[in-house]
N, C-alpha and C positions, 0 to 999 in steps of 0.2 A: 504494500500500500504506500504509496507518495505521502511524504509529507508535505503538510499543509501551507509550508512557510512561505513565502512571498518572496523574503530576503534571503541572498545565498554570498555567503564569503569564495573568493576566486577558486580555495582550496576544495570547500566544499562540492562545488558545483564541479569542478577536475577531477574528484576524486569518485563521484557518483554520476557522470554526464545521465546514464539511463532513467538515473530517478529525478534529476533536473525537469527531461523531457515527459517525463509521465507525469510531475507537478504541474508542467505548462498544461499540457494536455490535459488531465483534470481539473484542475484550481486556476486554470488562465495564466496572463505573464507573470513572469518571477525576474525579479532583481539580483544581477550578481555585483556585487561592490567589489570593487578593486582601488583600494585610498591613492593607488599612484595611476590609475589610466581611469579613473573616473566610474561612473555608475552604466552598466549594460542588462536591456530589457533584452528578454525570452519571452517570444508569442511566436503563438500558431497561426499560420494560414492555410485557408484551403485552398488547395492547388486548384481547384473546380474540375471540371469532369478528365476522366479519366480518361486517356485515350484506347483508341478501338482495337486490338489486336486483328480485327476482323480488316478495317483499313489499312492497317498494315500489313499484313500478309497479299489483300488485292491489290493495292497501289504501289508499294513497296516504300511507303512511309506515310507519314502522320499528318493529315492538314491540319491544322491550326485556322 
């Protein structure tokens, strides 16, 4: 289970990247502080839809 924290110290977030990405993922962005390069958000985006294996295999790639 992720923790629920919001704020991650540079070591924290290095030392667990998987459970970083599972916080974003459940709990939304998370804060990683770093006192000498400053404050870095983690959020998710949806890539939106998926592309078509089906289009790729007829056309020999992916329209967009």
């Amino acid at each position: 289970m992720p923790r629920k924290a919001k704020e991650w110290t540079v070591q924290e977030a290095g030392l667990d990247i998987k459970e970083l990405l599972e916080a974003v993922r459940s709990n939304g962005p998370q804060k990683i502080v770093d006192p000498v390069r400053g404050v870095f958000l983690v959020s998710q985006v949806d890539s939106g839809q998926k592309p078509s294996i089906v289009d790729f295999l007829v056309n020999g790639h992916i329209d967009e």
